[in-house]
C-alpha angles and dihedrals in degrees: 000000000000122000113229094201097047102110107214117232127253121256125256122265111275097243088053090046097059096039086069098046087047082051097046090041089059093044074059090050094049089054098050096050087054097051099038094051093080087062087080099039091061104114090028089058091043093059098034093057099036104249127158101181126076087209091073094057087048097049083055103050091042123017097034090056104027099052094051097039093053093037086051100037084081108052084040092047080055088053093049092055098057103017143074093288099195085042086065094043086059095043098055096035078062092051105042087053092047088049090045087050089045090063084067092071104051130124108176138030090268096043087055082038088060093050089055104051086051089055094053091047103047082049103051088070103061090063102062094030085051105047095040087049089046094043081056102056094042142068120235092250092060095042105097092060095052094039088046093045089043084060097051080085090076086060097025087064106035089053087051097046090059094030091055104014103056095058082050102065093042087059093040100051101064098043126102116272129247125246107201116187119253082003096074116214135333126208118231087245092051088059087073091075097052084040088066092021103061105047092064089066082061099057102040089079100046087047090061089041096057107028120060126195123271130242117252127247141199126357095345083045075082114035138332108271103254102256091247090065087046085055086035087063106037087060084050092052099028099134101044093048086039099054089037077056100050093039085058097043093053090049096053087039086064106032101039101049078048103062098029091063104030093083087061103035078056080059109043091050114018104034094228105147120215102276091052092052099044102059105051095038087039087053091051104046087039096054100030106035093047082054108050088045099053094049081051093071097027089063088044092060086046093049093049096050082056098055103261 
């Protein structure tokens, strides 16, 4: 229950608080760059790891991350309510990077599956962790903005990831490949995925050095709700939370089989190669999806000054 008499703390100042939110946007960025990569390594995969099914490389791109990221988004949601949130952003930022890098090493269908898996658990723990750290520097009445420029990541690094990463590959795949001891070869496409893996190792700890944790509000400012009061509350608001589910599941659905096959239908018919693909799609999804996310936000601010 709540306590009456519990004060609830100021907000930060607004330079700390985005601070945080610009931390938390590149982290984003970070996450999508890592799971968008695969989308222009399709036929080089294909080739590398000796498929002959599209459906494999689409199993990889989506299935292999989707499932574990959603069946993990919920364990890792309960840690972020009572946790070190931004403990939890570092550690799977970690993980996802290790997992991405991983990719780099594999040599069958299974052993890229695996990566993958570790990629969508190591990210499902930057949402919850983010939103409940956000939703705890600013008032309701800003929230729409910071919500709406924390989710630019989603544009920011998949516009990255084909800007940059398509002229990677292209570099990448005619080089010479590695021979690590103990680790065997790596083909030069295979080095894409150290090239947006590795970096993140780099950033984990200056992410924990620079961010703190927030203080609580509200109810959670006290203690985590006992689990039964969170199912308790899904079956209250089951239709609400259902048909918000389902919105969001159609839209990714959509956007992200879209994005995750058009590299290589600009291949198949069109010849382009990775690189002349990357930069004018990337262009487009960097500039006017950050955009459209961000007066999104912005309006909702607006809205709900009015009333609405």
């Amino acid at each position: 229950m709540d306590d009456p008499h519990r004060v609830e703390p100021d907000y930060p100042p607004a330079a700390k608080a985005w601070y945080v939110v610009g931390a938390l946007t590149v982290v984003y960025v970070f996450s999508f760059l890592d799971r968008q990569i695969l989308s222009l390594l399709v036929e080089d995969m294909k080739t590398g790891l000796n498929l002959d099914k599209d459906w494999q490389a689409g199993f990889l791109m989506g299935p292999a991350f989707a499932i574990f990221y959603t069946l993990f988004g919920f364990p890792l949601g309960r840690m972020a309510d009572s946790g070190v949130r931004r403990n939890l952003v570092a550690a799977g930022l970690t993980v996802w990077s290790l997992m991405t890098a991983g990719c780099g090493l594999a040599k069958s269908f299974w052993h890229m599956m695996l990566g993958r898996i570790g990629v969508g658990v190591g990210e499902a723990s930057l949402g919850p962790s983010a939103y409940s750290i956000i939703a705890d520097m600013f008032p309701r009445h800003k929230m729409g903005a910071a919500m709406g420029f924390y989710t630019m990541g989603i544009y920011l690094g998949s516009g990255v990831a084909f800007m940059a990463g398509g002229p990677a590959v292209d570099l990448f795949r005619g080089s010479e490949p590695w021979s690590l001891p103990l680790l065997g070869e790596v083909p030069g496409w295979q080095k894409v995925f150290f090239a947006v893996g590795l970096p993140g190792l780099l950033l984990a700890p200056i992410f924990l050095w620079t961010v703190k944790e927030p203080v609580r509000r509200g109810a959670a400012q006290a203690v985590s709700p006992p689990l039964r009061e969170v199912l308790a509350y899904f079956r209250q608001n089951a239709a609400t939370l259902g048909l918000h589910g389902l919105g969001f599941a159609l839209l990714a659905f959509s956007s992200y089989g879209t994005a995750a096959w058009l590299p290589t239908l600009f291949l198949r018919v069109h010849g382009w190669s990775a690189g002349e693909f990357g930069l004018p799609y990337g262009l487009i999804v960097f500039v006017f999806g950050s955009l459209g996310i961000f007066s999104g936000g912005v309006l909702a601010d607006k809205l709900l000054a009015r009333g609405k």
